[in-house]
C-alpha positions as CSV (number, residue, x, y, z in Angstrom):
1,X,17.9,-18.3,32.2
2,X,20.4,-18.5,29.3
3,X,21.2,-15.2,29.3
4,X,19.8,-12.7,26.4
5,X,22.2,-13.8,23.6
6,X,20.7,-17.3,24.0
7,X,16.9,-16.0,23.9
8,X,17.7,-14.3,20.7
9,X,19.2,-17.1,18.7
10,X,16.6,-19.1,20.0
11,X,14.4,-16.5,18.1
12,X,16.4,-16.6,15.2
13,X,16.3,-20.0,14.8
14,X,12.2,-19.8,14.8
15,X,12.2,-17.3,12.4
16,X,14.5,-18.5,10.1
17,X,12.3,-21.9,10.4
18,X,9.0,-20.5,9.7
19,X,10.5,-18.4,6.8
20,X,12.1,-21.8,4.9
21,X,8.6,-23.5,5.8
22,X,6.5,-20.3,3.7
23,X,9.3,-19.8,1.3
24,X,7.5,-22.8,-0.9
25,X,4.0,-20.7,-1.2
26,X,6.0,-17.1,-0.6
27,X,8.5,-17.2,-3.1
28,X,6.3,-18.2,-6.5
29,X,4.0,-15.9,-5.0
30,X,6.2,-12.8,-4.7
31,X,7.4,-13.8,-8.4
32,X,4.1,-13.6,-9.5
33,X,3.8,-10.6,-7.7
34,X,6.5,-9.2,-9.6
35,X,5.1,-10.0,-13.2
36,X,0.9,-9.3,-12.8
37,X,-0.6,-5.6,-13.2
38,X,-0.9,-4.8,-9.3
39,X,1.7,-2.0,-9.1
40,X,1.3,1.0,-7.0
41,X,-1.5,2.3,-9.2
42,X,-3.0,-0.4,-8.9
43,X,-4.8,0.6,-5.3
44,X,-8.1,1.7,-5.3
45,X,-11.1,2.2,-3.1
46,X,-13.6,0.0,-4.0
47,X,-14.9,-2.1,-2.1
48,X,-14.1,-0.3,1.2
49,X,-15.9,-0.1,4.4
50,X,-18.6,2.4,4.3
51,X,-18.5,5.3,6.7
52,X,-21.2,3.5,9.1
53,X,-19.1,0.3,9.1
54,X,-17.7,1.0,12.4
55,X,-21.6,0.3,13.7
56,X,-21.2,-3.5,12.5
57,X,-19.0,-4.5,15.2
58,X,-22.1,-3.9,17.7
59,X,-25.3,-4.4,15.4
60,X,-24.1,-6.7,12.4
61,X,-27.2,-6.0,10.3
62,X,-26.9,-2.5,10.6
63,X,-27.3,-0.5,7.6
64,X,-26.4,-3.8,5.1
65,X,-29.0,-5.0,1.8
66,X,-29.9,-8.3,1.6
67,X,-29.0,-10.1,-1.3
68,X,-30.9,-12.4,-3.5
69,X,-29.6,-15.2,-2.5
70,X,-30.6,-14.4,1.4
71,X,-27.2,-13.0,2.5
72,X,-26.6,-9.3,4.3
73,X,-23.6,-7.3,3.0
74,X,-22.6,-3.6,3.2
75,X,-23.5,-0.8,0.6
76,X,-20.9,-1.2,-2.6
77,X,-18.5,-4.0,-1.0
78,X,-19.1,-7.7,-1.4
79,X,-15.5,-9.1,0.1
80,X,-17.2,-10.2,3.2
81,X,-20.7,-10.3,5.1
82,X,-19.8,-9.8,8.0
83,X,-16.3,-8.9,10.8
84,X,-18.7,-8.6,13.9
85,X,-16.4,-9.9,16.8
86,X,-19.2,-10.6,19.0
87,X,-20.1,-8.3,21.3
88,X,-19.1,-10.0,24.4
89,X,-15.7,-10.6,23.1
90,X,-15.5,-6.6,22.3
91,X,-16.5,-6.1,25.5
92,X,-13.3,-8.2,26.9
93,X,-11.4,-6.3,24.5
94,X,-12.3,-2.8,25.8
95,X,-11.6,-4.1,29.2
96,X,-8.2,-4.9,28.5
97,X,-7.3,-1.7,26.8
98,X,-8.7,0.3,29.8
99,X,-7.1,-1.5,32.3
100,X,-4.2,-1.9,29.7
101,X,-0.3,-2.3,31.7
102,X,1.5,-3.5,29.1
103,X,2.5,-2.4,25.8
104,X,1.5,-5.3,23.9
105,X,-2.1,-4.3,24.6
106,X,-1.4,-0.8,23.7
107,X,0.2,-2.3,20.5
108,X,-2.9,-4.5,19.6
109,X,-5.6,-2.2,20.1
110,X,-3.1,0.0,17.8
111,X,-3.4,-2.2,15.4
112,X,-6.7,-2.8,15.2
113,X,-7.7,0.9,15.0
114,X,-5.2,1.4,12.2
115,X,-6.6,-1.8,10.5
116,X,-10.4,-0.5,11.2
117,X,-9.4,3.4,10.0
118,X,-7.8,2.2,6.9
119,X,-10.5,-0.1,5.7
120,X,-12.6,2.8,5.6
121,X,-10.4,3.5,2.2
122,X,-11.5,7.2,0.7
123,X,-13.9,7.4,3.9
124,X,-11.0,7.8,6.4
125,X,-8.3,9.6,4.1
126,X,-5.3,7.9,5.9
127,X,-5.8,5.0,2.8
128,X,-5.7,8.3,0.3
129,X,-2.8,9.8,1.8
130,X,-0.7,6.6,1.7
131,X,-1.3,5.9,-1.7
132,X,-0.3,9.3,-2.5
133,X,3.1,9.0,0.0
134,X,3.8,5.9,-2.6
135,X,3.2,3.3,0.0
136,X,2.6,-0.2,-2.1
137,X,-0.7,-0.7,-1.4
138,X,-1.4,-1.6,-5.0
139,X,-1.3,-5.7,-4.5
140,X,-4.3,-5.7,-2.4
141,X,-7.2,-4.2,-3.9
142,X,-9.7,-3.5,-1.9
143,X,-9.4,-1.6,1.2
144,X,-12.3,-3.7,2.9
145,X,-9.3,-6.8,3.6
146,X,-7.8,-4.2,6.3
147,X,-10.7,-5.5,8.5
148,X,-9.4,-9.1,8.8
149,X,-6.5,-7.9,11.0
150,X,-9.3,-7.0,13.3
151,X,-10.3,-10.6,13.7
152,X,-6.9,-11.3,15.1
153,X,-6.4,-8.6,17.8
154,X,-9.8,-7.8,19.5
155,X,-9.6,-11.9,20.8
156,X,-5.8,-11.3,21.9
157,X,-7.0,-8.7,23.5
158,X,-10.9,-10.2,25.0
159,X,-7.8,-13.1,26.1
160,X,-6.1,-10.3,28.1
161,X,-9.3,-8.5,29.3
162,X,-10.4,-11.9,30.6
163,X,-7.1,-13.1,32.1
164,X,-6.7,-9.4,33.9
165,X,-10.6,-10.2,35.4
166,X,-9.8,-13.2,37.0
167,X,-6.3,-12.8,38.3
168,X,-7.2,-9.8,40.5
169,X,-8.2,-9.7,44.5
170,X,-11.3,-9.3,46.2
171,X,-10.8,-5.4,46.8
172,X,-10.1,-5.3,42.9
173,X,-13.1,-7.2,41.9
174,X,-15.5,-4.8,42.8
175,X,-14.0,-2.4,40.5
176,X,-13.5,-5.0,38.0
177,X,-17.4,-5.1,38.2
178,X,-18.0,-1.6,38.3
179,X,-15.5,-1.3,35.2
180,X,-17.6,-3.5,33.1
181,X,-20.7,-2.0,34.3
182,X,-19.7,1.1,32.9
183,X,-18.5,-0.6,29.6
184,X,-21.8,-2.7,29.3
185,X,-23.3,0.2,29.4
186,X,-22.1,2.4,26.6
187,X,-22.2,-0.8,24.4
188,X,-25.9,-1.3,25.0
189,X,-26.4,2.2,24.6
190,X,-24.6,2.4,21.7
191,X,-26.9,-0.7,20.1
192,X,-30.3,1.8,21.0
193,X,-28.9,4.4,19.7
194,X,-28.1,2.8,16.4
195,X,-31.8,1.3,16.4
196,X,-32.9,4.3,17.1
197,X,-31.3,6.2,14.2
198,X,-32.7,3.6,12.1
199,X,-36.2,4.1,13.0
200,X,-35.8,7.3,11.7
201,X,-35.6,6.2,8.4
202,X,-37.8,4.1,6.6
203,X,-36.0,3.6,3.7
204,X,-33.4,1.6,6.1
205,X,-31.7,-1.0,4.0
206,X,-33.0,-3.6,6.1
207,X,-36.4,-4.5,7.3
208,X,-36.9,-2.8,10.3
209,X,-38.1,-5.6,12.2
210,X,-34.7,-8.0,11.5
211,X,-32.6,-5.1,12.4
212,X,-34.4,-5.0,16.1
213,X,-34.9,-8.4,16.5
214,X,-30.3,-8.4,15.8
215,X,-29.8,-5.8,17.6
216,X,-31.9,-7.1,20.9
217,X,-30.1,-10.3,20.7
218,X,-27.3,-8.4,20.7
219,X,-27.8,-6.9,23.7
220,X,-28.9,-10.1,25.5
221,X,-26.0,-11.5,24.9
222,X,-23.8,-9.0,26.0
223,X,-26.0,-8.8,29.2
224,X,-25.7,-12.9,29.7
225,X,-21.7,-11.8,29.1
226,X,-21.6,-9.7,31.8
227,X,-24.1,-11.8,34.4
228,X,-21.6,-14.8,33.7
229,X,-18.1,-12.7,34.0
230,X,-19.6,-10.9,37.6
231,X,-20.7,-14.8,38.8
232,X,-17.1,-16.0,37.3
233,X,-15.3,-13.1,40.0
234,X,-17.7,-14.1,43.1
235,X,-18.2,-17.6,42.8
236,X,-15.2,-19.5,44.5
237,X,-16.3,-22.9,44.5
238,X,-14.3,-24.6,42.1
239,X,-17.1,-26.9,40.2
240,X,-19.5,-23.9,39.5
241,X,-16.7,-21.9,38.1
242,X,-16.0,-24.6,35.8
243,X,-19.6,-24.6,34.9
244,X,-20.4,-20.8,34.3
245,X,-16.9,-20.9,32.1
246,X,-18.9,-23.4,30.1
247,X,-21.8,-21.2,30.0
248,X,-20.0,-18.3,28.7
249,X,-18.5,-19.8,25.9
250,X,-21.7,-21.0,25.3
251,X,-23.1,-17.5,25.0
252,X,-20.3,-16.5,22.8
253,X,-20.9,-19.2,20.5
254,X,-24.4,-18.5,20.3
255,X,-23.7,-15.1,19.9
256,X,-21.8,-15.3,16.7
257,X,-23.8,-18.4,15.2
258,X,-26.5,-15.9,15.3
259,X,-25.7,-12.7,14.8
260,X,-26.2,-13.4,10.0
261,X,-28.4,-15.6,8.8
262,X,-26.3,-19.2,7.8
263,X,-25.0,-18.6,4.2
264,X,-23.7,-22.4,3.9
């Protein structure tokens, strides 16, 4: 109500607070920076995300080797086991981007595309093309790290898919349904075809019965997603909204406290 010159300096003010709270790890960080090896040369594409790695954020297990010590990673890159979202969440997600009506969710489903293409390192050729352009990429190593950018948008954005659900009318809702009907749809679709495709092979990197068994829970869930977020939009009794709330987050736990074996 201030005015715009007020909600600026207000915004000043937090930025300039946040940056003297970091300055104590930034700073002898940046000086370090300055005085180790990672210059620009210093980018290279190991450890990036191999060209299937896009199939992980549906079927975790798909296409990974299991390690001695019981844990599932990707062909040539060990930085992390596993950025599966959860499929229910990703189903949010995609929600919000096709019923997108701001920019902010045009911004973060930007974002985590660029994050997604650009951990694919010498797979995707934008990572290539920068390095060449003299972008300093050189201080992080391994293309792979892109991906954790990805853990920070596609909730923003399940968040938004979610609040846009809830907020609409009657009339609405039944599109609302048939929306994520249709979305439900390509996702489970998109898990059979995957198991499918690793039928064909029988040298699949993992045993073909855990790959069905992940992929079919998979699927459940995002089914139990979708039964919970069409009961959310017709039930109107406060008390059982309440309580099929609970039950979805319940689902989505379960859903990612599944989807790898436990490693600690």
């Amino acid at each position: 109500k201030g005015g715009r010159l007020i909600l600026i300096g207000r915004f000043a003010v937090v930025v300039a607070l946040v940056a003297g709270l970091a300055a104590a790890q930034l700073l002898p960080f940046v000086d370090l920076l300055r005085h180790s090896q990672r210059q620009a040369e210093y980018a290279s594409a190991e450890w990036s995300m191999p060209a299937t790695g896009w199939a992980n954020l549906v079927v975790p297990l798909f296409n990974c080797i299991k390690t001695t010590a019981g844990i599932y990673l990707q062909p040539n890159q060990g930085f992390t086991s596993s950025y599966y979202p959860g499929v229910g969440v990703l189903l949010l997600a995609l929600f919000a981007v096709w019923r997108a009506r701001a920019w902010r969710v045009w911004l973060f489903a930007a974002l985590g595309f660029a994050s997604l293409w650009l951990a694919w390192g010498e797979h995707g050729f934008v990572y290539r093309w920068l390095r060449e352009a003299g972008v300093p990429l050189g201080f992080m190593r391994y293309p792979i790290k892109f991906v954790m950018l990805v853990g920070i948008v596609v909730p923003l954005l399940a968040g938004e898919g979610m609040r846009n659900a809830l907020k609409l009318d009657p009339a609405s809702g039944r599109r609302t349904q048939w929306t994520l009907g249709v979305l439900w749809l390509a996702l489970v679709s998109l898990v059979a075809l995957l198991l499918w495709k690793a039928s064909r092979h029988s040298d699949s990197a993992v045993a073909w019965s855990a790959l069905m068994q992940n992929g079919l829970g998979r699927a459940v869930f995002l089914t139990l997603t979708l039964a919970a977020l069409v009961a959310l939009l017709k039930v109107t009794e406060r008390k059982r909204q309440i309580l099929i709330a609970l039950g979805l987050m319940a689902v989505l736990w379960l859903d990612g406290a599944t989807h790898m074996p436990l490693q600690n």
